[in-house]
C-alpha positions as CSV (number, residue, x, y, z in Angstrom):
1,X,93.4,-72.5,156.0
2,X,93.9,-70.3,159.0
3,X,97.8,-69.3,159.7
4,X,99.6,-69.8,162.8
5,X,100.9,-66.4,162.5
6,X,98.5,-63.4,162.5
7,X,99.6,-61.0,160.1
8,X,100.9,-61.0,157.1
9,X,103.5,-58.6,155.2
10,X,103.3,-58.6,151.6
11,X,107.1,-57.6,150.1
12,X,110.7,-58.2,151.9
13,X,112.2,-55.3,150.6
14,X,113.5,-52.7,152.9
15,X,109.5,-51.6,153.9
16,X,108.5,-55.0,154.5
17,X,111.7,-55.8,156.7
18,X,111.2,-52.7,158.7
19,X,107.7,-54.2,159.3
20,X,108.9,-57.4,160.4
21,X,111.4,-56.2,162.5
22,X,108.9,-54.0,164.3
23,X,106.1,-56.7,164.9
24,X,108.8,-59.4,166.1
25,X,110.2,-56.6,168.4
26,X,106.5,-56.7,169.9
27,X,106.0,-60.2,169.6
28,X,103.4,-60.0,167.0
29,X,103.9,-62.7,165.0
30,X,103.6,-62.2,160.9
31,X,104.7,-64.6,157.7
32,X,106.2,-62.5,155.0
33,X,105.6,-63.0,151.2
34,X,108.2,-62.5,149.0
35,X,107.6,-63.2,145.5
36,X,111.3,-63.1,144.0
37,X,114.1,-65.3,145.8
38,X,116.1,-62.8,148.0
39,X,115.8,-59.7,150.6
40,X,115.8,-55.8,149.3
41,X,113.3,-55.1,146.5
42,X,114.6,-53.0,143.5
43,X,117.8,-52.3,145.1
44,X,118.7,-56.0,143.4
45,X,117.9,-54.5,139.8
46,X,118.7,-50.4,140.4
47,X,121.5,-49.6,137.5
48,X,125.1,-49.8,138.6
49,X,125.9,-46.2,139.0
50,X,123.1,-45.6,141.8
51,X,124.4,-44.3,145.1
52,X,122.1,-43.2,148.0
53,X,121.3,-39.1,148.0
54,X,121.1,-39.3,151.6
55,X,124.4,-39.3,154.2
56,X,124.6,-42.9,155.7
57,X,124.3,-42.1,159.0
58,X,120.6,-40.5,158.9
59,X,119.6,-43.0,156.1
60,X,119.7,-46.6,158.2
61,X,117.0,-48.4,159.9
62,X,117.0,-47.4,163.4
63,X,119.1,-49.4,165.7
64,X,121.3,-50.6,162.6
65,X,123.5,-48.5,161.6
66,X,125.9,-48.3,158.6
67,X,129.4,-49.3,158.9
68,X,131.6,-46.3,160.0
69,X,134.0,-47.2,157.0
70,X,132.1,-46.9,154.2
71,X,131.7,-43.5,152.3
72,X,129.2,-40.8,153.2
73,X,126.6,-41.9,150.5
74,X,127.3,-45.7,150.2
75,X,126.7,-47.6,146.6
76,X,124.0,-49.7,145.4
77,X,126.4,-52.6,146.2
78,X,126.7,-51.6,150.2
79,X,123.4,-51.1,149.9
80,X,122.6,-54.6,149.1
81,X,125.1,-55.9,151.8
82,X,123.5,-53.4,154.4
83,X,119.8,-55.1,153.9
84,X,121.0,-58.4,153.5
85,X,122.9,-58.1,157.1
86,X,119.7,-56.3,158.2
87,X,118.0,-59.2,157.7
88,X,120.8,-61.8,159.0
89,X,121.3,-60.2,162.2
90,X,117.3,-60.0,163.2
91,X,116.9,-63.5,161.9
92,X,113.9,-61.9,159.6
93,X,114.5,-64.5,156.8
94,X,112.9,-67.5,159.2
95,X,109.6,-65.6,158.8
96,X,109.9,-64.9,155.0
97,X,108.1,-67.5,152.5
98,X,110.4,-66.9,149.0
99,X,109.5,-67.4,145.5
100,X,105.7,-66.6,146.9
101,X,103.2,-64.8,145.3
102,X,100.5,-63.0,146.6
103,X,97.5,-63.4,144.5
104,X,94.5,-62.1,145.9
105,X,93.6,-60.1,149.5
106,X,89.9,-59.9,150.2
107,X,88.4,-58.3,153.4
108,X,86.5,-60.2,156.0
109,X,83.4,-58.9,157.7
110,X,82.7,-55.4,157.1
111,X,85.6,-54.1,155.0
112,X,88.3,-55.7,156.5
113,X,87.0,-55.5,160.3
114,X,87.1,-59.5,160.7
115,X,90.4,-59.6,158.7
116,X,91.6,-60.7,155.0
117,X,91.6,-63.7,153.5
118,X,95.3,-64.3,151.4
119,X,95.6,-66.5,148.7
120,X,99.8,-67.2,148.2
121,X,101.1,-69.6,145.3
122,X,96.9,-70.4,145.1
123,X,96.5,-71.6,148.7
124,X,94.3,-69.4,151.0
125,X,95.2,-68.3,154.6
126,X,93.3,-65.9,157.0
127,X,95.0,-63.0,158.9
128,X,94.2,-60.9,161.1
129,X,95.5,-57.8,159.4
130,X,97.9,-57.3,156.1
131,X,100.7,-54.9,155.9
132,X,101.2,-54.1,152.3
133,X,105.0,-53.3,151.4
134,X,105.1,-54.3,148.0
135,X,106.6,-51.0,146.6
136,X,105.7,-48.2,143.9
137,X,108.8,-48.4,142.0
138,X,108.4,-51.6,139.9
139,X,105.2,-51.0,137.2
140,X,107.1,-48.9,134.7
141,X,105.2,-45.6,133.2
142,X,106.2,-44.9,129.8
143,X,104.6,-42.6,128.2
144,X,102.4,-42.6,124.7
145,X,105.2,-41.8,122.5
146,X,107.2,-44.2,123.5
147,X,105.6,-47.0,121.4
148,X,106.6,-44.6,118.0
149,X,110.8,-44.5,119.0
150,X,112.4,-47.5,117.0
151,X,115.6,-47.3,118.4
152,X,116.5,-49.0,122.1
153,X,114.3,-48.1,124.6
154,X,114.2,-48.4,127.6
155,X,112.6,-47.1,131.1
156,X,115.1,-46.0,134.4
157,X,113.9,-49.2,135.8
158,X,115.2,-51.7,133.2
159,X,118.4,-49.6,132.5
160,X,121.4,-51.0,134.4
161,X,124.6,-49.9,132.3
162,X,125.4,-48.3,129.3
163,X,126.6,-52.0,127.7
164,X,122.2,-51.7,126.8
165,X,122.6,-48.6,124.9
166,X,124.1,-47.3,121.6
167,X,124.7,-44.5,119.7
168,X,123.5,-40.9,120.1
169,X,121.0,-41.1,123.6
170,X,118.4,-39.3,124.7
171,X,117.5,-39.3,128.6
172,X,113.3,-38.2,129.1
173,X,112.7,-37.1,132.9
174,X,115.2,-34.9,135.0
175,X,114.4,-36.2,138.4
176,X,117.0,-37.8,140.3
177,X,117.0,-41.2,138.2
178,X,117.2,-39.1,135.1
179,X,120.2,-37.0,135.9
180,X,121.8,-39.8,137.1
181,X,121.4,-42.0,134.1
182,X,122.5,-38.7,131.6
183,X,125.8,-38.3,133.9
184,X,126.0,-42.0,133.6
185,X,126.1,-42.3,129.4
186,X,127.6,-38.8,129.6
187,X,131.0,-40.0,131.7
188,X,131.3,-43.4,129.3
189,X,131.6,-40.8,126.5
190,X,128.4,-41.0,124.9
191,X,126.7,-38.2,123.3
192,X,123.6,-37.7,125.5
193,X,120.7,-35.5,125.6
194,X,118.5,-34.7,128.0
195,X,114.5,-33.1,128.4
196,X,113.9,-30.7,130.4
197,X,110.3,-29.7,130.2
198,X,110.1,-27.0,132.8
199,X,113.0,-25.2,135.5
200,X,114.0,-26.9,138.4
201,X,116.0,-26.2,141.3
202,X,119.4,-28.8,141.6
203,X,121.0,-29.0,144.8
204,X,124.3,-30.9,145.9
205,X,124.3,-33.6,147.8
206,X,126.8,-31.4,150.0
207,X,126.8,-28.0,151.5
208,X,129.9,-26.0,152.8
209,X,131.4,-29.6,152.3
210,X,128.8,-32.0,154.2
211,X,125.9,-33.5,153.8
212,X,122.9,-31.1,154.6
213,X,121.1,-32.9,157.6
214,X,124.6,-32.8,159.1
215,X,125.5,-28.9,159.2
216,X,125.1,-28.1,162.7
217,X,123.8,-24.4,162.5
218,X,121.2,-25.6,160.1
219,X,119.6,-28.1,162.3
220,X,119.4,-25.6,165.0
221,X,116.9,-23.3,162.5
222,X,113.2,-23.8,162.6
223,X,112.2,-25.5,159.0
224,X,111.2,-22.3,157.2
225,X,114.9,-20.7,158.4
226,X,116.0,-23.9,157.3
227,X,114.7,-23.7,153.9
228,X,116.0,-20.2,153.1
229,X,119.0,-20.7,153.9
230,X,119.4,-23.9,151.9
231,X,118.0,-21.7,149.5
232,X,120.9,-19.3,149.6
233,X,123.4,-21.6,149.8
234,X,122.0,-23.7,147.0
235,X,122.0,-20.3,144.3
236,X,125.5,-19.6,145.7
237,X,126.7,-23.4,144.7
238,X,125.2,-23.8,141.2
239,X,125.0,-20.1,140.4
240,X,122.8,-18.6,137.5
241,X,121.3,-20.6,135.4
242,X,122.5,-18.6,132.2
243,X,125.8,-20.3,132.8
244,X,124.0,-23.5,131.7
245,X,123.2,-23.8,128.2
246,X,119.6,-24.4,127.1
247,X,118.6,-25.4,130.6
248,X,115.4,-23.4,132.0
249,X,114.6,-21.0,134.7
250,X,113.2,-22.9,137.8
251,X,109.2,-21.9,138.5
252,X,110.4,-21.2,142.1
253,X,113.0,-21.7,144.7
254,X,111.2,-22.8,147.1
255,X,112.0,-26.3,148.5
256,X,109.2,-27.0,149.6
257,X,106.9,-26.3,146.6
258,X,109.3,-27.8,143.9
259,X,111.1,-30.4,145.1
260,X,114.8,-30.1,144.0
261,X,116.8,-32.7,142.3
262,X,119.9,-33.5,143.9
263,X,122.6,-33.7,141.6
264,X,125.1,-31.4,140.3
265,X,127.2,-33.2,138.1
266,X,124.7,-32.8,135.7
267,X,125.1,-28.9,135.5
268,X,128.7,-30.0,134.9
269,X,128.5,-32.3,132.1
270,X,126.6,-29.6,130.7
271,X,129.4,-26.9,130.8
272,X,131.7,-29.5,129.2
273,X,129.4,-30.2,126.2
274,X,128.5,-33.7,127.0
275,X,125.1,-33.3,127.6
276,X,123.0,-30.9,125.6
277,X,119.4,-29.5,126.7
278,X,116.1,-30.1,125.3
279,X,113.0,-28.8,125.7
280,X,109.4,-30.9,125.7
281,X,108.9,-33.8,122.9
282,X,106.4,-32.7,120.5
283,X,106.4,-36.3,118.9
284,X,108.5,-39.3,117.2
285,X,108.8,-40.5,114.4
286,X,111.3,-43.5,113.8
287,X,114.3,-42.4,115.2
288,X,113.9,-38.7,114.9
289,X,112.7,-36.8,118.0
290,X,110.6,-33.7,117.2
291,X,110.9,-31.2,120.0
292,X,108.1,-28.1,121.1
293,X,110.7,-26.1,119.7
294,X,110.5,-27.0,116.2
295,X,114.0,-28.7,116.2
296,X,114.6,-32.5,115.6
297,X,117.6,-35.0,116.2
298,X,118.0,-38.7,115.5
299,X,118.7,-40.9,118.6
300,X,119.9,-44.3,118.9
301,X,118.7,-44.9,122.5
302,X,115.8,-43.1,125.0
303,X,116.1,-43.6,128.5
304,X,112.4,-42.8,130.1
305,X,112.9,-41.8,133.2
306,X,109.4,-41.4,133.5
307,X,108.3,-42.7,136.6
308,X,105.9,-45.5,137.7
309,X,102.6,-46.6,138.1
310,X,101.2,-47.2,141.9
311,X,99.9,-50.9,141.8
312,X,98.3,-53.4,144.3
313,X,97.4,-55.8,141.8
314,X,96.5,-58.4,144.7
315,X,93.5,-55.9,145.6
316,X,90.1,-55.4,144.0
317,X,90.9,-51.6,142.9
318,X,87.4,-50.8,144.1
319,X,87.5,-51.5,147.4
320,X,89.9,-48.1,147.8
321,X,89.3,-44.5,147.0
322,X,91.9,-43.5,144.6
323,X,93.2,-40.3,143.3
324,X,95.8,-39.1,140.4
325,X,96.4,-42.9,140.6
326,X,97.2,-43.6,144.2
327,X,95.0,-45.0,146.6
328,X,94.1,-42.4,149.4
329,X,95.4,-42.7,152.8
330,X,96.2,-41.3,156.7
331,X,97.3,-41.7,159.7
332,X,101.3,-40.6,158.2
333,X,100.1,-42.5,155.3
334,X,99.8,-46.1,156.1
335,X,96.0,-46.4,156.6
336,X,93.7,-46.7,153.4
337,X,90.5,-44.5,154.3
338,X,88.1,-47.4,153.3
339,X,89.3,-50.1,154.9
340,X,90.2,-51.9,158.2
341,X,93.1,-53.6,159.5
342,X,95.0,-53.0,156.0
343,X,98.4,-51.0,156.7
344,X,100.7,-49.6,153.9
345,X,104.6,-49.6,154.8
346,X,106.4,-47.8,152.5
347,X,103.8,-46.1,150.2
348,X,105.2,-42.4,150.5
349,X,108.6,-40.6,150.1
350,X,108.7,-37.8,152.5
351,X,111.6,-35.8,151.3
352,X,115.2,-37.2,152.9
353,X,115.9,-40.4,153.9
354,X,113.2,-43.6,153.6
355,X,114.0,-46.4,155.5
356,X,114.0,-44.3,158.9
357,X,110.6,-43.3,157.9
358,X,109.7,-47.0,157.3
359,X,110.5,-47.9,160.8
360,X,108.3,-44.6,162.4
361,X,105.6,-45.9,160.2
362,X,105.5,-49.6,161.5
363,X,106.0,-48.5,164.9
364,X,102.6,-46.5,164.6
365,X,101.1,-49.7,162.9
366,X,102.3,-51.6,165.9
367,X,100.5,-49.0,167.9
368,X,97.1,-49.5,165.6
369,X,97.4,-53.5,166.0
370,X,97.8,-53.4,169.8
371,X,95.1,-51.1,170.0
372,X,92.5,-53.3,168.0
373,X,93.8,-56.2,170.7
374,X,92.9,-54.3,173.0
375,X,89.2,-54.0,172.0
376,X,89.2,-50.5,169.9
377,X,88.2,-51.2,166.6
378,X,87.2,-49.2,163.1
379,X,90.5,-47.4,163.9
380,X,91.0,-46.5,160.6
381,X,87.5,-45.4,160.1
382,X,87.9,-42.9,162.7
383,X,91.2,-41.5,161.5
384,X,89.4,-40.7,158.2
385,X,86.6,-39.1,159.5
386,X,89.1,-36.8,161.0
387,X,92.1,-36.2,159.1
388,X,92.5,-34.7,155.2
389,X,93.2,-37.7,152.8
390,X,96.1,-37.8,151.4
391,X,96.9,-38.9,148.0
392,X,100.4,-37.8,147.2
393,X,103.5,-40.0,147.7
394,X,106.4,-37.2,147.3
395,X,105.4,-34.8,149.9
396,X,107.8,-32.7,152.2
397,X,108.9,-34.1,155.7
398,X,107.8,-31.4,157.7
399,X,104.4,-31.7,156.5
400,X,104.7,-35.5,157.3
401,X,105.9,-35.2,160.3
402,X,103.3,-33.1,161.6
403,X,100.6,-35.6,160.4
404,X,102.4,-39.0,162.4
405,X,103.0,-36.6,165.4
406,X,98.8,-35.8,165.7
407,X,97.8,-39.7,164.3
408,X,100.1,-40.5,167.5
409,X,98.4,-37.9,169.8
410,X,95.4,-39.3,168.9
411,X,96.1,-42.7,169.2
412,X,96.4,-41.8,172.9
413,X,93.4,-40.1,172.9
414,X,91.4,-43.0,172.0
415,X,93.6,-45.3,174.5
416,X,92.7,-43.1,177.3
417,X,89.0,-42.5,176.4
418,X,88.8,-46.7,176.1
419,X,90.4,-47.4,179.2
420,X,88.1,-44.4,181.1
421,X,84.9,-46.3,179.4
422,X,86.3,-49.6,180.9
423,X,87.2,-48.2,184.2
424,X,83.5,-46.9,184.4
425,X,81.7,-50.3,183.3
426,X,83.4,-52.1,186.2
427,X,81.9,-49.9,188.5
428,X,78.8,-50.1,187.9
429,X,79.1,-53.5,186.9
């Protein structure tokens, strides 16, 4: 059956309510699918200890801020609150279908150019378009050795407390989920472990006592001054890394080639002795961890902060070019390069806060859609013939930035050339 509404937005976490905030702000009207029963994705199953890494103030969606009373870097808790009252106070829930399940998308026409066809809870709707926003942190990567470990095991993404674990634990992955979860067992006085395969750079969440986007001389710098001198101040902070026992030289200090992990605490739970260093995982057998280093330890629990798979499992896989696993993409990341009038919201992390970046990335959407209505299509066709493909998720903002700022200037471009050709037709017309 056809839907009143002409898009559709698959996922009501914070991507997909940026989305529907942007397209009711334009009167575009779009039914949401959500298939669990409430607002905010994996912020309703992130462990207890989670706290944004980025200040409040630069981390809300635009024209919502977060309450002035809350601390600088608000809990997983506020967090909740702060969605669910994002959600409330733009009446988004009205356009949300709950407890629905997106089964199948399939293009119409030539790759999507006449729309998709969306089968929900197994009944079929058409749309004009489909914003996808169902998230890349849910499909759990573990990695082969994980099936040999008989102890508790368990990836960052089922972990919620130490009540799951027991015993002697070791934590596998030191991005910012795994040094969190090794402070976490670490400060309830369990004897934790963690791998570190290779160096990496670990910066606070504060500098000179505030949050880095706010120091004001640093924001005046252009971004390479910038990253030196976060550089500097981020060596002065942690120090040498011969203070910290076991842990390995970072392959380089520059931010932008190795992104750093932000966390110190970590450095010291290490200097107390309540987290010990290990190097790679050579294999497992049983309990007992064998290390590239020759040494082995028994362990109770393993945390796998491994990361995640990237998964659209509502899309024939084919239909996309993929590449280490992700589907390749412009336009700032939320056009697929083989496909029309299919937007992703939300499938990227450039490097600082998200949901601000969710709302820039709708608003171009909204940009795209109007311009289709307005009789420009194969937009997306055109933005691949033109710009690189980009297949990374983690990529640095700057470098972001730059590609939404030309997809924009662009976006003009073919405005402007449209309107000339129409301009010209009804003259000689």
């Amino acid at each position: 059956m056809t839907s009143q509404a002409r898009y559709c937005v698959i996922g009501a976490g914070a991507a997909g309510l940026a989305a529907l905030r942007t397209l009711q702000e334009l009167g575009i009207d779009a039914d949401c699918f959500e298939k669990s029963g409430q607002v905010g994705g994996h912020w309703h199953h992130d462990y207890d200890a989670l706290h944004l890494i980025t200040p409040k103030k630069s981390s809300g969606f635009d024209g919502f801020p977060m309450p002035e009373s809350w601390p600088v870097y608000p809990s997983r808790d506020q967090v909740r609150h702060y969605i669910d009252s994002y959600a409330d106070h733009f009446g988004l829930r009205a356009q949300i279908h709950f407890n629905s399940t997106v089964e199948r998308i399939v293009p119409l026409g030539k790759a999507g150019s006449e729309g998709w066809q969306v089968t929900v809870n197994g009944q079929t709707r058409h749309y004009q378009g489909v914003l996808v926003a169902n998230g890349h942190l849910w499909d759990c990567a573990f990695p082969a050795e994980a099936s040999h470990f008989s102890g508790i095991s368990l990836h960052s993404g089922q972990y919620r407390n130490t009540d799951q674990l027991q015993g002697k634990v070791l934590v596998v992955g030191c991005g910012n989920s795994g040094c969190d979860l090794a402070v976490d067992a670490a400060q309830h006085r369990l004897t934790t472990d963690i791998v570190i395969r290779r160096g990496q750079v670990f910066q606070p969440k504060a500098l000179l006592g505030m949050p880095r986007a706010e120091i004001p001389f640093l924001n005046q710098l252009p971004p390479e001054m910038q990253n030196a001198v976060t550089q500097v101040l981020t060596m002065i902070s942690v120090g040498r890394w011969e203070n910290y026992p076991g842990m390995p030289q970072p392959e380089s200090w520059d931010l932008e080639q190795q992104p750093p992990v932000v966390n110190t605490l970590l450095m010291y739970w290490i200097q107390h002795g309540r987290i010990g260093v290990r190097p790679a995982i050579d294999h497992i057998d049983g309990k007992t961890v064998h290390f590239s280093d020759g040494s082995a330890t028994e362990y109770d629990s393993i945390l796998w902060a491994t990361g995640f798979h990237t998964r659209l499992p509502f899309l024939d896989a084919t239909l996309l070019d993929w590449q280490d696993g992700v589907p390749l993409r412009t336009a700032a990341m939320t056009l697929p390069t083989t496909l029309e009038n299919l937007y992703f919201v939300g499938l990227s992390a450039p490097r600082g806060p998200q949901w601000p970046t969710y709302c820039q990335q709708t608003r171009l959407i909204a940009r795209m859609i109007q311009l289709r209505e307005q009789g420009i299509p194969n937009i997306a066709s055109l933005l691949a013939a033109q710009q690189p493909h980009e297949a990374r998720i983690d990529i640095v903002r700057r470098l972001w930035q730059a590609n939404l700022d030309e997809t924009w200037r662009t976006l003009d471009l073919l405005e402007t050339m449209h309107s000339s050709l129409l301009h010209n037709a009804s003259l000689t017309a």
